[in-house]
HTML snippet that shows the backbone in 3Dmol.js (N, CA, C, O; Angstrom):
<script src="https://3Dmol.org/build/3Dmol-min.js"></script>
<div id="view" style="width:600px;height:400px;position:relative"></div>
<script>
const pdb = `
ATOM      1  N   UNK A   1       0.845  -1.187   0.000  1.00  0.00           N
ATOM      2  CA  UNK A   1       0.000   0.000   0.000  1.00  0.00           C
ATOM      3  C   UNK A   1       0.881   1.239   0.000  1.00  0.00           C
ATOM      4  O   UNK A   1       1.816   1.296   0.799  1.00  0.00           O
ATOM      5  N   UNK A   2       0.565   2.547  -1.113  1.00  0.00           N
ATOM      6  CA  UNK A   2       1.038   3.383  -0.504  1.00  0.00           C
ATOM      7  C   UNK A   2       0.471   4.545   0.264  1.00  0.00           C
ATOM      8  O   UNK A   2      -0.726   4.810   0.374  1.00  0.00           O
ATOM      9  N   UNK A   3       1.450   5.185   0.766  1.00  0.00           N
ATOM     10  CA  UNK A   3       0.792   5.739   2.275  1.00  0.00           C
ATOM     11  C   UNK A   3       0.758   7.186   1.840  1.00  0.00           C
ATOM     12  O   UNK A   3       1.821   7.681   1.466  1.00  0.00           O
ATOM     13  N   UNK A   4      -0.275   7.878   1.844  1.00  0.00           N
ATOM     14  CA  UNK A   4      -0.365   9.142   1.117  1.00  0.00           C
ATOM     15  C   UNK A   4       0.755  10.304   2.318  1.00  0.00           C
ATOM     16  O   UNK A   4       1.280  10.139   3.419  1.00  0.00           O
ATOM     17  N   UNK A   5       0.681  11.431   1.328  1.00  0.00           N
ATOM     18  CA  UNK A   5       1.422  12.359   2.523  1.00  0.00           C
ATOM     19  C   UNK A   5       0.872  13.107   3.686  1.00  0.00           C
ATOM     20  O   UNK A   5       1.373  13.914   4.469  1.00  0.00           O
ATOM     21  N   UNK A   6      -0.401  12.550   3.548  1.00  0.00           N
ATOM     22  CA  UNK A   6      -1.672  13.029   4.597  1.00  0.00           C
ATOM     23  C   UNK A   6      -1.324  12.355   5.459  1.00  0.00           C
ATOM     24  O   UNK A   6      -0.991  12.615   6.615  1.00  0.00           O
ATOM     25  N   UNK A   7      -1.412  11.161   4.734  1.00  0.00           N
ATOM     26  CA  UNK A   7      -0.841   9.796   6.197  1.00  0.00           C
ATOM     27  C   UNK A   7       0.421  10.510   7.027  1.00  0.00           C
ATOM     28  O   UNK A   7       0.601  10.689   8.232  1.00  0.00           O
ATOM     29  N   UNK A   8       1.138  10.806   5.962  1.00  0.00           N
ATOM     30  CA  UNK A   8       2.567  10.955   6.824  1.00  0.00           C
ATOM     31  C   UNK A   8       2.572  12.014   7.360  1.00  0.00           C
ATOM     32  O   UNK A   8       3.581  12.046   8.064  1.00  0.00           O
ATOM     33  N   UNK A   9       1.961  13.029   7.452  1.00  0.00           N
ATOM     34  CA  UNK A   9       2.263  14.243   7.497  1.00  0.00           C
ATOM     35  C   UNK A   9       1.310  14.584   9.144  1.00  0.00           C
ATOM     36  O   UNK A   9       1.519  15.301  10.123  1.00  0.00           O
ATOM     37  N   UNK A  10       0.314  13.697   8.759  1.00  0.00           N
ATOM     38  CA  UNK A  10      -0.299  12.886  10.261  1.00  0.00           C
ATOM     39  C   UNK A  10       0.937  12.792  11.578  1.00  0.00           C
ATOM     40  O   UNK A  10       1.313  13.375  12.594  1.00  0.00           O
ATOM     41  N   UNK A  11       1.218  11.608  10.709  1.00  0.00           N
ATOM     42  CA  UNK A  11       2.640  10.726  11.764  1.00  0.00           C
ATOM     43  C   UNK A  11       3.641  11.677  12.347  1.00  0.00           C
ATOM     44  O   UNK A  11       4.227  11.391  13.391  1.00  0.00           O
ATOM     45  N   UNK A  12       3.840  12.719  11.753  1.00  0.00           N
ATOM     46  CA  UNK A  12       5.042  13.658  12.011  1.00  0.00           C
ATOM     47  C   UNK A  12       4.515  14.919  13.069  1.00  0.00           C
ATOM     48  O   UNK A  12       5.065  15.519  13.993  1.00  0.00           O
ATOM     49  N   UNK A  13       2.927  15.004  12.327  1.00  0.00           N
ATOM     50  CA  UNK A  13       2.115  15.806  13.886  1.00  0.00           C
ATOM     51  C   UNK A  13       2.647  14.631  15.068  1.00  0.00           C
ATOM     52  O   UNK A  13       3.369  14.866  16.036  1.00  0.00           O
ATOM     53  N   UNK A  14       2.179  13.587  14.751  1.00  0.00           N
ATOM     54  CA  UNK A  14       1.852  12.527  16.403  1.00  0.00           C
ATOM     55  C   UNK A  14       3.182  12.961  16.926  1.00  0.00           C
ATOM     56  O   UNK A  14       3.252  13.365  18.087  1.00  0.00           O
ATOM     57  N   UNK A  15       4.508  12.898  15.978  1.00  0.00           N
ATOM     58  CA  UNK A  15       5.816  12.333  16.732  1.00  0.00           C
ATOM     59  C   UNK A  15       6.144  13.777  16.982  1.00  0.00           C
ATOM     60  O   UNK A  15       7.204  13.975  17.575  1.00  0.00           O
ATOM     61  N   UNK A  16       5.666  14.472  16.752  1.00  0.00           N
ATOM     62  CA  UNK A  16       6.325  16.259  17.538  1.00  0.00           C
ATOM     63  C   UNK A  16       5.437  16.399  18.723  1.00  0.00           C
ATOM     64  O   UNK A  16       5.901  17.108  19.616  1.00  0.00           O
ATOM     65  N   UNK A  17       3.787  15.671  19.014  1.00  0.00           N
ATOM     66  CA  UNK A  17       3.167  15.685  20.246  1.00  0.00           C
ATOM     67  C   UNK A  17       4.130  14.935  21.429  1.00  0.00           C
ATOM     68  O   UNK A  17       4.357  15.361  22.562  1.00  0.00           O
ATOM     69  N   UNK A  18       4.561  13.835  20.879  1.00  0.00           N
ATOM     70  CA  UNK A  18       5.312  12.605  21.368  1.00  0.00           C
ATOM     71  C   UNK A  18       6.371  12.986  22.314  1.00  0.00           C
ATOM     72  O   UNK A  18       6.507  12.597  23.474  1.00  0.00           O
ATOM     73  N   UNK A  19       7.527  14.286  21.252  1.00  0.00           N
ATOM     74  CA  UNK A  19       8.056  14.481  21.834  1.00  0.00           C
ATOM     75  C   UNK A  19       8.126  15.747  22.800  1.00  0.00           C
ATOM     76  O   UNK A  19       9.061  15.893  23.587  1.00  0.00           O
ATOM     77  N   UNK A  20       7.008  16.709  22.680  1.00  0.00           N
ATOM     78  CA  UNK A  20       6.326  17.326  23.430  1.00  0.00           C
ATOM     79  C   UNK A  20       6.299  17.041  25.103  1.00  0.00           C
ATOM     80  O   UNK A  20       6.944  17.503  26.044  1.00  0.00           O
ATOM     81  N   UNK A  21       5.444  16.250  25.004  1.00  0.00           N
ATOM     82  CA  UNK A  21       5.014  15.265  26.018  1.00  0.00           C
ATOM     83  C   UNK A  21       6.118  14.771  27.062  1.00  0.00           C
ATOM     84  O   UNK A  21       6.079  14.731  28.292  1.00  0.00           O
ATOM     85  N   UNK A  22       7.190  14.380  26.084  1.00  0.00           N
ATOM     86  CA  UNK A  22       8.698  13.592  26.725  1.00  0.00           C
ATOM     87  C   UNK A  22       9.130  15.139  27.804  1.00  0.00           C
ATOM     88  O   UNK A  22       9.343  15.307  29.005  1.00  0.00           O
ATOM     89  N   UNK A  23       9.097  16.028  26.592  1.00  0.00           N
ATOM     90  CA  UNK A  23       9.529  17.502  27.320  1.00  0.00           C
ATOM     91  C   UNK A  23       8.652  17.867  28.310  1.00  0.00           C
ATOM     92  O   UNK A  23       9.305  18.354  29.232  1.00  0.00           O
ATOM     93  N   UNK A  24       7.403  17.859  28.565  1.00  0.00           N
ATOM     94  CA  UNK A  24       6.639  18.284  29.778  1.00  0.00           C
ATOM     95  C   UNK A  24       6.704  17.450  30.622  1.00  0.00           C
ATOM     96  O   UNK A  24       6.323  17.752  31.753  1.00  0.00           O
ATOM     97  N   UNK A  25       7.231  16.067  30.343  1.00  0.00           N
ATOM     98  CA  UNK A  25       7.814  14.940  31.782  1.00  0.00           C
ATOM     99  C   UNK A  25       8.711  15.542  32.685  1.00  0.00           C
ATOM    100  O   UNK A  25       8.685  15.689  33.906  1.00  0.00           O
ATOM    101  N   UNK A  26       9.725  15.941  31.566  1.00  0.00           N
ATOM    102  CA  UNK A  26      11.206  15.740  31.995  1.00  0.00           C
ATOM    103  C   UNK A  26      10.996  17.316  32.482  1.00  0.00           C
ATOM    104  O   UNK A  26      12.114  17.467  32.974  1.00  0.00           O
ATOM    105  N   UNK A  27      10.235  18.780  32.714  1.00  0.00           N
ATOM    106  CA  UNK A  27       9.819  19.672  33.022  1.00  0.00           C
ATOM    107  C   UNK A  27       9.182  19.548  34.199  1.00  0.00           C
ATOM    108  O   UNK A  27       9.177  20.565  34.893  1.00  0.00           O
ATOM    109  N   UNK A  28       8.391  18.150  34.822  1.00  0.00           N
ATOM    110  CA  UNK A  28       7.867  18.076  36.108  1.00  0.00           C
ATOM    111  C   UNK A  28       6.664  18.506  35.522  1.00  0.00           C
ATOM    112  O   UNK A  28       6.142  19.273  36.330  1.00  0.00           O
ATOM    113  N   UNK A  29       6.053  18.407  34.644  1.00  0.00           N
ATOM    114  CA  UNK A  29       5.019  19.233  34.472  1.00  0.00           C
ATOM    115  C   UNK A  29       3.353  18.650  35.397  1.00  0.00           C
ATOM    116  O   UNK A  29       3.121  17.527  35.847  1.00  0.00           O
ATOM    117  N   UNK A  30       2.776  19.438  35.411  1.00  0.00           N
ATOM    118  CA  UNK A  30       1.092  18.782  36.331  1.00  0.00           C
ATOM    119  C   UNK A  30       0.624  17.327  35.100  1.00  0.00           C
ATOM    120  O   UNK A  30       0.532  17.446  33.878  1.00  0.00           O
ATOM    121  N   UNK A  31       0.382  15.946  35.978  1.00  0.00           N
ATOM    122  CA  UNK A  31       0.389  14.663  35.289  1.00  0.00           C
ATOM    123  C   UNK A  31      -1.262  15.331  35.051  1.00  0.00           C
ATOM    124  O   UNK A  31      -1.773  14.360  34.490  1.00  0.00           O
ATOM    125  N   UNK A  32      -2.189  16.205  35.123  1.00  0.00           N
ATOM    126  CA  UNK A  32      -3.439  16.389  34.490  1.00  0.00           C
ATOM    127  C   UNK A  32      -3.272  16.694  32.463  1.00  0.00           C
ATOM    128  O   UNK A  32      -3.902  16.354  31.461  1.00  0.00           O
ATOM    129  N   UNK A  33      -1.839  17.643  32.829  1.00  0.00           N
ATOM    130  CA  UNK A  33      -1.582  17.981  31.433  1.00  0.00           C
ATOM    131  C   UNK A  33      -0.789  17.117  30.534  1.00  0.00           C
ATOM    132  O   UNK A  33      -0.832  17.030  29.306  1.00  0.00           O
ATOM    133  N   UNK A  34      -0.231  16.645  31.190  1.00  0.00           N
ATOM    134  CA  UNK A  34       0.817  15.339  30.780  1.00  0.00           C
ATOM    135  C   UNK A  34      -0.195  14.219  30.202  1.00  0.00           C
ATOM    136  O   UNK A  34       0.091  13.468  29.270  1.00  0.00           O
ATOM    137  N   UNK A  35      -1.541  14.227  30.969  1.00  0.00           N
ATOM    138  CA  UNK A  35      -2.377  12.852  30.559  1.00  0.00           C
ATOM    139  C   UNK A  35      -3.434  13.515  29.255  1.00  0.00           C
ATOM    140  O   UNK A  35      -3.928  12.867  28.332  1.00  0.00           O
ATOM    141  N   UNK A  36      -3.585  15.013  29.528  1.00  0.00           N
ATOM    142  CA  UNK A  36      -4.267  15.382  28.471  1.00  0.00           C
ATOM    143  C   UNK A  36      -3.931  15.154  27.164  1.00  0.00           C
ATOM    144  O   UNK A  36      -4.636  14.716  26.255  1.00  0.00           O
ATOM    145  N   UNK A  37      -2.300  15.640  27.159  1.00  0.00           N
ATOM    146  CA  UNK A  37      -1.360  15.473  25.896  1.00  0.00           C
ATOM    147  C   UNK A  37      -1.451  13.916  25.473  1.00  0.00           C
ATOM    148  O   UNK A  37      -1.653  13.467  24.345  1.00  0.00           O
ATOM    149  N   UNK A  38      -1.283  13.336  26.468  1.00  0.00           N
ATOM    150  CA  UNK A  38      -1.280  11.326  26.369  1.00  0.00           C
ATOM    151  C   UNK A  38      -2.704  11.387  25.661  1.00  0.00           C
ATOM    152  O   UNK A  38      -2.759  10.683  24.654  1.00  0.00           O
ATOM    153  N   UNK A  39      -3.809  12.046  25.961  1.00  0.00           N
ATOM    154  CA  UNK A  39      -4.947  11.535  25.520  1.00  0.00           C
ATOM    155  C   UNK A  39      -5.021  12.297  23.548  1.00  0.00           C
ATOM    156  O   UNK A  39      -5.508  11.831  22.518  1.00  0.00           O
ATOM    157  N   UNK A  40      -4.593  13.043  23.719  1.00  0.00           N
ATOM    158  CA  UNK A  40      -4.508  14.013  22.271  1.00  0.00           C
ATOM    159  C   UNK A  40      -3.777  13.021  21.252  1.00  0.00           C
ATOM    160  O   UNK A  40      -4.225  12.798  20.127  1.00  0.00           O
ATOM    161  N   UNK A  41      -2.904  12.593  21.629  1.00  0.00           N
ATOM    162  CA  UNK A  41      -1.950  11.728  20.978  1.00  0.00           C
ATOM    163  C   UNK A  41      -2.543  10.038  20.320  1.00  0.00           C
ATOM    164  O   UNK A  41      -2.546   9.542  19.193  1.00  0.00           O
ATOM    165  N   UNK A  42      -2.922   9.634  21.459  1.00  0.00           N
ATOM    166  CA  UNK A  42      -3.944   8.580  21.866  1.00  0.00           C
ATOM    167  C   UNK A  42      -5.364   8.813  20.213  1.00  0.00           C
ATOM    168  O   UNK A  42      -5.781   8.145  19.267  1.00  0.00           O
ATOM    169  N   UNK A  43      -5.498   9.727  20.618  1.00  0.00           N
ATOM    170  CA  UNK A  43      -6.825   9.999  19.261  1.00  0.00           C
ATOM    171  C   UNK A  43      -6.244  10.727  18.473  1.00  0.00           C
ATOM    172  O   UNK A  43      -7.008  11.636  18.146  1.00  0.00           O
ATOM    173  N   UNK A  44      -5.045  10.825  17.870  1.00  0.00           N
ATOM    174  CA  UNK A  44      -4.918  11.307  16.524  1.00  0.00           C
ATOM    175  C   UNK A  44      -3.813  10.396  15.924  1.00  0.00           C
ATOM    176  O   UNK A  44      -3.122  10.823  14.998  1.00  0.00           O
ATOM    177  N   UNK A  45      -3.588   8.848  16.553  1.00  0.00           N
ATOM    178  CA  UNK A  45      -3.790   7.948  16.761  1.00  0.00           C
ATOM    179  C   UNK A  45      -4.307   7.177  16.070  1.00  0.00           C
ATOM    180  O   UNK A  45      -3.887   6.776  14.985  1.00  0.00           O
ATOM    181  N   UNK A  46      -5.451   6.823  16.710  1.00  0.00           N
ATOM    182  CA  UNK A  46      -6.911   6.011  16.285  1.00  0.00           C
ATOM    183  C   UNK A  46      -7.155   6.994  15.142  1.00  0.00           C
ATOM    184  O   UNK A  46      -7.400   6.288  14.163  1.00  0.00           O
ATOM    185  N   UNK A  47      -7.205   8.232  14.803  1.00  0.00           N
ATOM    186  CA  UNK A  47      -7.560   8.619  13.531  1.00  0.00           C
ATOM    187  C   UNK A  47      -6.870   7.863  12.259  1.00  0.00           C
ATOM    188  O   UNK A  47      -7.402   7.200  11.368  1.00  0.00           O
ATOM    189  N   UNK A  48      -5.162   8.276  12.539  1.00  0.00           N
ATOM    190  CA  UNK A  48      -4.792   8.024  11.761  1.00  0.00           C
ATOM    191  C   UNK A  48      -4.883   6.346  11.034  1.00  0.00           C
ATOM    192  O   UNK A  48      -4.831   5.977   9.860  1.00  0.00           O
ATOM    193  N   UNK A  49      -5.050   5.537  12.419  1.00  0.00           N
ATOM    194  CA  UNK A  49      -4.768   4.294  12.153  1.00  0.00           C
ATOM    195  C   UNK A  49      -6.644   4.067  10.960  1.00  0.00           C
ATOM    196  O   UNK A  49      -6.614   3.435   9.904  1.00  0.00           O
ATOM    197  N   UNK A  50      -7.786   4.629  11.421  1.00  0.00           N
ATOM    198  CA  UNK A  50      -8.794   4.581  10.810  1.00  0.00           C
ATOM    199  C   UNK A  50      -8.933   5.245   9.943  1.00  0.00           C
ATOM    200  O   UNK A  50     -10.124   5.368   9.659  1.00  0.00           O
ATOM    201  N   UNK A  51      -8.139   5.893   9.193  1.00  0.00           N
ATOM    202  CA  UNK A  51      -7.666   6.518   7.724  1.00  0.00           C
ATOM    203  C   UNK A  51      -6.932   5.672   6.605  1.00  0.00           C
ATOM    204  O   UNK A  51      -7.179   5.380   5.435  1.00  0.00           O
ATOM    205  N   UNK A  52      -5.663   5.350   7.730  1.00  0.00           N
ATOM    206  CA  UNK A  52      -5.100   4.037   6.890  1.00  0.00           C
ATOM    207  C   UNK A  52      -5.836   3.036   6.501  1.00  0.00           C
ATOM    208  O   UNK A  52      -5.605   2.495   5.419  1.00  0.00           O
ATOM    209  N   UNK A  53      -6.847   2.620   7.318  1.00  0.00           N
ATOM    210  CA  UNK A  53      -7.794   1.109   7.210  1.00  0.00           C
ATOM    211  C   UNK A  53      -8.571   1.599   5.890  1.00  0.00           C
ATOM    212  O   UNK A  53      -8.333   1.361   4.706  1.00  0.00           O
ATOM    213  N   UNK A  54      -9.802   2.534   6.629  1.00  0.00           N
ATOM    214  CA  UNK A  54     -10.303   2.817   5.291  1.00  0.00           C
ATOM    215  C   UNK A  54      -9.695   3.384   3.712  1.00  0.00           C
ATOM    216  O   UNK A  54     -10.261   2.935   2.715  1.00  0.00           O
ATOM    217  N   UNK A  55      -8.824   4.128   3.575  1.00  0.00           N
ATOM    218  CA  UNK A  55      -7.784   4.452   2.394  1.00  0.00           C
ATOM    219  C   UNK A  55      -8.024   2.935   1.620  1.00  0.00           C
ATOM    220  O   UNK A  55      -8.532   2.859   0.501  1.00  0.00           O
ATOM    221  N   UNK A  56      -7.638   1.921   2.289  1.00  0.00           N
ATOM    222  CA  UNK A  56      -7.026   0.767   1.609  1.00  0.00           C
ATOM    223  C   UNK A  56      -7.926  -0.295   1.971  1.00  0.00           C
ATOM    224  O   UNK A  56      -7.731  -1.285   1.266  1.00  0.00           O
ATOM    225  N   UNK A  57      -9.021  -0.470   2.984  1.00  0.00           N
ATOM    226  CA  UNK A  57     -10.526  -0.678   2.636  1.00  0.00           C
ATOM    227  C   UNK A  57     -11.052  -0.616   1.022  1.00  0.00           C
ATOM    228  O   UNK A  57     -11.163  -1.453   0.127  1.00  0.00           O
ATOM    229  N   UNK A  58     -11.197   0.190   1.091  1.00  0.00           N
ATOM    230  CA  UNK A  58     -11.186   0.965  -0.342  1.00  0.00           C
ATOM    231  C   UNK A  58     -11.049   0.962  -1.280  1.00  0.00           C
ATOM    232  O   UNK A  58     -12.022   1.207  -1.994  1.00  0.00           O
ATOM    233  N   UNK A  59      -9.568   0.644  -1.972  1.00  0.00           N
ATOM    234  CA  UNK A  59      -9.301   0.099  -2.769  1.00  0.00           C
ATOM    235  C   UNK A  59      -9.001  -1.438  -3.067  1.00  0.00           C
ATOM    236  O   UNK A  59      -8.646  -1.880  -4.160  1.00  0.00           O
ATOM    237  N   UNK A  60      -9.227  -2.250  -1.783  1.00  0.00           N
ATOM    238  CA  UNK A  60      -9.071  -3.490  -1.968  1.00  0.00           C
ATOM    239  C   UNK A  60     -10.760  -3.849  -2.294  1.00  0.00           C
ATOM    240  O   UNK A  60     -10.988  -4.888  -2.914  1.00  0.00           O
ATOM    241  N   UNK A  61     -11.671  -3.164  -1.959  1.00  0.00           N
ATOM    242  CA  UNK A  61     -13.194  -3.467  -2.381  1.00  0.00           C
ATOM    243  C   UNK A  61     -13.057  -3.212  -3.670  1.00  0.00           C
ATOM    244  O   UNK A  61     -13.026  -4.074  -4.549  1.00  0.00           O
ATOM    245  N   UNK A  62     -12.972  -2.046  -3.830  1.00  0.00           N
ATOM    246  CA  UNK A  62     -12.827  -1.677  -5.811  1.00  0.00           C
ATOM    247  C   UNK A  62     -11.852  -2.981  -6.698  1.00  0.00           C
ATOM    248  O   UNK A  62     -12.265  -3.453  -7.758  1.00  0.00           O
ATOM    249  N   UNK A  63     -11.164  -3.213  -6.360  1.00  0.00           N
ATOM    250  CA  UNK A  63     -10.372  -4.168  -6.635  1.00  0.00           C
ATOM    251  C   UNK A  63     -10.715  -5.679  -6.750  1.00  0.00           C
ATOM    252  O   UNK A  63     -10.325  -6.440  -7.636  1.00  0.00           O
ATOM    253  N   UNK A  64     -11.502  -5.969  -5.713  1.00  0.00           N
ATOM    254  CA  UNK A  64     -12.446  -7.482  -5.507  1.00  0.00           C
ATOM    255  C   UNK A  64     -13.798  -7.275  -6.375  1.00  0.00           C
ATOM    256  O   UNK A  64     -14.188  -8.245  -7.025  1.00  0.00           O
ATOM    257  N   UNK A  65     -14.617  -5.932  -6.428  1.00  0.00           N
ATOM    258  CA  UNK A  65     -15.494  -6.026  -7.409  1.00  0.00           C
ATOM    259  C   UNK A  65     -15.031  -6.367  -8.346  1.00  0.00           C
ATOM    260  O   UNK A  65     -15.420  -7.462  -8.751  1.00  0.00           O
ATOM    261  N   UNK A  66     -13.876  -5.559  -9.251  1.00  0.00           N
ATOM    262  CA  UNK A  66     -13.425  -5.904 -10.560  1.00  0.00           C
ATOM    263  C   UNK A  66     -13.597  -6.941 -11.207  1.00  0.00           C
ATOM    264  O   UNK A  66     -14.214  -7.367 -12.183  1.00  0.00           O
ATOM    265  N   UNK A  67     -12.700  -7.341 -10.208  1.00  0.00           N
ATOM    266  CA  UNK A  67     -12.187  -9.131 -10.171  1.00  0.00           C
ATOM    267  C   UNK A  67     -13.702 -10.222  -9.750  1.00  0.00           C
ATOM    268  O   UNK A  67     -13.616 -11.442  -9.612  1.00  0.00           O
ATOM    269  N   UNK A  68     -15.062  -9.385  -9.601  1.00  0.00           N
ATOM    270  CA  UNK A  68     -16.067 -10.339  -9.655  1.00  0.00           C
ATOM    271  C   UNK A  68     -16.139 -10.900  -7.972  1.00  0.00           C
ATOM    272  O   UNK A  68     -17.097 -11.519  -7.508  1.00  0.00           O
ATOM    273  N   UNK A  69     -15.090 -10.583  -7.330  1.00  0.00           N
ATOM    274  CA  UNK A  69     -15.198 -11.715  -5.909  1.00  0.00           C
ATOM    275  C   UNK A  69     -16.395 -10.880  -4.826  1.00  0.00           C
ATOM    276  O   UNK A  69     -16.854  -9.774  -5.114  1.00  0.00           O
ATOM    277  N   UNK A  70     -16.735 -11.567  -3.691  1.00  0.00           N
ATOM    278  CA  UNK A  70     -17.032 -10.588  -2.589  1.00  0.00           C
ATOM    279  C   UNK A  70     -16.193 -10.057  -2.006  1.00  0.00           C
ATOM    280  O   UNK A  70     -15.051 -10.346  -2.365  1.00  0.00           O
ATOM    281  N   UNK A  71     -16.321  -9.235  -1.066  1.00  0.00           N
ATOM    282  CA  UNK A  71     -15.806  -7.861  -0.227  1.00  0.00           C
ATOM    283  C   UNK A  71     -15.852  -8.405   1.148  1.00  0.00           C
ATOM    284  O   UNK A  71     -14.937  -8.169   1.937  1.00  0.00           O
ATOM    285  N   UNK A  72     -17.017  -9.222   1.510  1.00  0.00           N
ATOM    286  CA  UNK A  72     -17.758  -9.367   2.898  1.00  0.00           C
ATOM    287  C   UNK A  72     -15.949  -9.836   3.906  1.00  0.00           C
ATOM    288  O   UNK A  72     -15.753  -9.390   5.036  1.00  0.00           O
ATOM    289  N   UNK A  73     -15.073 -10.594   3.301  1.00  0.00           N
ATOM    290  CA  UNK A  73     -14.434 -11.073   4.577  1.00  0.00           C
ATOM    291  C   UNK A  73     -13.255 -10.182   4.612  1.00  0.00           C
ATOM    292  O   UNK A  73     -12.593 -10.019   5.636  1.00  0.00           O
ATOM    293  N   UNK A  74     -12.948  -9.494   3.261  1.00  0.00           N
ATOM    294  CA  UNK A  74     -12.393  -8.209   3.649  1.00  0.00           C
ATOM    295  C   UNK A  74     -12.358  -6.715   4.607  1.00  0.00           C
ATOM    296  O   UNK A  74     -11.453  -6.106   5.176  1.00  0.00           O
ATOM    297  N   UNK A  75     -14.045  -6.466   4.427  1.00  0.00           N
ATOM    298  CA  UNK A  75     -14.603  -6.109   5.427  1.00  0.00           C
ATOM    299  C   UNK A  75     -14.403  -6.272   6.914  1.00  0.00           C
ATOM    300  O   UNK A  75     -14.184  -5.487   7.837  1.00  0.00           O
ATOM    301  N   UNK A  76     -14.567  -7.660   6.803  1.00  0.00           N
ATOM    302  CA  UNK A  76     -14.431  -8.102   8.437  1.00  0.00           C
ATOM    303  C   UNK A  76     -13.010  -7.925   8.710  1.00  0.00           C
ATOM    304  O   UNK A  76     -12.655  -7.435   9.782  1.00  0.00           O
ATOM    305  N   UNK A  77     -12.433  -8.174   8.099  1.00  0.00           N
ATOM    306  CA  UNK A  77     -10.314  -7.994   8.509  1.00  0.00           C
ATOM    307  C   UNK A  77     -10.396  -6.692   8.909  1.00  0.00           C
ATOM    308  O   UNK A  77     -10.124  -6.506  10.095  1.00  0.00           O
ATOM    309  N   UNK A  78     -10.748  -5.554   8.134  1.00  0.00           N
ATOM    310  CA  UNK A  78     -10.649  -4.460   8.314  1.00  0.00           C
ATOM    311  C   UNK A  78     -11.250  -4.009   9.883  1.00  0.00           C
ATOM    312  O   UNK A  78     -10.528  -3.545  10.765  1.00  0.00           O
ATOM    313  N   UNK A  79     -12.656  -4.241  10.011  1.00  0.00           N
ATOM    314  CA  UNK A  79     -13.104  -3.828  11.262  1.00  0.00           C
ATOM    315  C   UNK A  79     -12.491  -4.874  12.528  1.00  0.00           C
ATOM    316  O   UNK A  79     -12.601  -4.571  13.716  1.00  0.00           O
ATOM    317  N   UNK A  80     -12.027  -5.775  12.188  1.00  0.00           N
ATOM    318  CA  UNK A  80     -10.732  -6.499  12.999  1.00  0.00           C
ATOM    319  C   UNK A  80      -9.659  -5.968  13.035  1.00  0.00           C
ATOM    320  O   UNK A  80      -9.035  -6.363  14.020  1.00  0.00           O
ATOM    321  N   UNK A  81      -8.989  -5.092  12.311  1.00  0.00           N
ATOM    322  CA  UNK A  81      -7.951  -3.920  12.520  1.00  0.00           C
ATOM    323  C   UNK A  81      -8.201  -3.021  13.215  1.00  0.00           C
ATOM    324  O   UNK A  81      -7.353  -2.572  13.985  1.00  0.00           O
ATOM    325  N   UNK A  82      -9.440  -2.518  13.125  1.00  0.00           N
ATOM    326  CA  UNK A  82      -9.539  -1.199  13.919  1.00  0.00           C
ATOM    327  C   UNK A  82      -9.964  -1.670  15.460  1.00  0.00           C
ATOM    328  O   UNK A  82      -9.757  -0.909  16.406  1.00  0.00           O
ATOM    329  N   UNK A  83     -10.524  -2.877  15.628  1.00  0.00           N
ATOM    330  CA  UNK A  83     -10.737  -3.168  17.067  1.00  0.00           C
ATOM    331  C   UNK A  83      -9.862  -3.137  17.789  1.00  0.00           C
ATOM    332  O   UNK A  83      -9.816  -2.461  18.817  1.00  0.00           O
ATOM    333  N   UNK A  84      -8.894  -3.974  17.306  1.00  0.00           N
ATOM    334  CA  UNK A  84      -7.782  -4.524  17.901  1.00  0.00           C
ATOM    335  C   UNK A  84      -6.950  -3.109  18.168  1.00  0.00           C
ATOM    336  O   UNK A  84      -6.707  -2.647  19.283  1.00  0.00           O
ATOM    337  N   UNK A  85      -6.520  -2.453  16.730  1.00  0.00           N
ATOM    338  CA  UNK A  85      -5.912  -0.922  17.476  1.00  0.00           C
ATOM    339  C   UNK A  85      -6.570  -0.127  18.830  1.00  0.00           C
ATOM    340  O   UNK A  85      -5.847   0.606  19.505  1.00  0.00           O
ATOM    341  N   UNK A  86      -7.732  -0.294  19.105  1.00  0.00           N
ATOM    342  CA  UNK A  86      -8.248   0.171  20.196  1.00  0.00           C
ATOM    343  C   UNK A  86      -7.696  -0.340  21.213  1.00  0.00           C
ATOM    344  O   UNK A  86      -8.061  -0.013  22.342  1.00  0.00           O
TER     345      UNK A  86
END
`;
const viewer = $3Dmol.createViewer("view");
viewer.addModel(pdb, "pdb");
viewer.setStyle({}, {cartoon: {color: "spectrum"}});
viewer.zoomTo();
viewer.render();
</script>
């Protein structure tokens, strides 16, 4: 699959929160704000990971119509990805 620059550009927000976060540790900072940041991170996260799924959801359905097959257990892998990331 390739990974658009949305995707990545995602990933590079998360890893500047990431290291944010490292910096308000190592600052002593109040663990209310420390867990807020943990939680911000946490759901943009689960976004990204439910962007990736569907992106390529997506084209693996378009792809199985083509080709005549069903979708249905593709489907299910997919919403088995996103559970499990939870």
């Amino acid at each position: 699959m390739e990974y658009s620059a949305q995707m990545k550009n995602r990933m590079k927000r998360i890893e500047g929160q990431v290291k944010a976060l490292i910096r308000m540790m190592e600052e002593q900072k109040d663990c209310r704000d420390v867990v807020t940041q943990m939680s911000a991170v946490r759901s943009a996260m689960d976004k990204t990971a439910a962007l990736i799924v569907s992106t390529n959801l997506e084209r693996c359905i378009r792809k199985e119509q083509e080709a005549g097959e069903s979708s249905e257990d593709l489907i299910k892998e997919a919403v088995n990805l996103l559970v499990k990331s939870r």
